[in-house]
N, C-alpha and C positions, 0 to 999 in steps of 0.2 A: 307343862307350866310355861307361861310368857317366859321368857328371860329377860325381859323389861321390869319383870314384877318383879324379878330374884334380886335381893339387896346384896347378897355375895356378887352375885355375877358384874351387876351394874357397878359395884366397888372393884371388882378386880379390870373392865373394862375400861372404866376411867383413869385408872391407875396407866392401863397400858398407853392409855392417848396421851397420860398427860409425859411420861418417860419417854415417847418418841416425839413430842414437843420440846423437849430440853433437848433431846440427841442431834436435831435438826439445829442446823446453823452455822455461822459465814462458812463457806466452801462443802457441808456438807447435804446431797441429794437428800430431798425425801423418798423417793424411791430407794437408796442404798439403806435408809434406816429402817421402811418398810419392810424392805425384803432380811434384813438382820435380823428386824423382831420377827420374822415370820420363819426364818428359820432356825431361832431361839427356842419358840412354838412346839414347834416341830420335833428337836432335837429331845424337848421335855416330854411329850407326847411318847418317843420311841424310849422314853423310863420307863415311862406307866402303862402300855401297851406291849402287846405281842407283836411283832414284826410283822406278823399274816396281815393283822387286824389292823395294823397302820397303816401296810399300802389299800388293805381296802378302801378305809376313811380317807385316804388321800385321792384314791383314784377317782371315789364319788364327787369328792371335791371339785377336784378336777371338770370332769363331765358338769356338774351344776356351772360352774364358772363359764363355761365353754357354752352352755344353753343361753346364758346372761349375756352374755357377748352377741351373742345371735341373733339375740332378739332386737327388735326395731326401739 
């Protein structure tokens, strides 16, 4: 499935833009808020998952990011 199509998903996605839109402001980085929601994320991620199966999905992560960067 898209996840463009998914009305959940594109409702919970917008919801996170719009809460790290508020979070941002006078004196505070967007990078510091990014990285809070992401490791917000994250933290909820290691509720709902196995330990093993997070660092998996984290390390793939990782590696995909790392190709993105690489690329021209």
């Amino acid at each position: 499935m898209n996840d463009n199509q998914n009305p959940a998903l594109r409702h919970a996605t917008n919801s996170i833009v719009i809460a790290g839109e508020r979070l941002i402001g006078p004196g505070i980085d967007e990078k510091v808020v990014g990285l809070a929601m992401l490791a917000a994320g994250v933290a909820h991620l290691g509720r709902l998952m196995p330990a093993e199966a997070l660092r998996d999905h984290l390390s793939r992560l990782v590696e995909e990011l790392a190709g993105a960067e690489a690329r021209p």
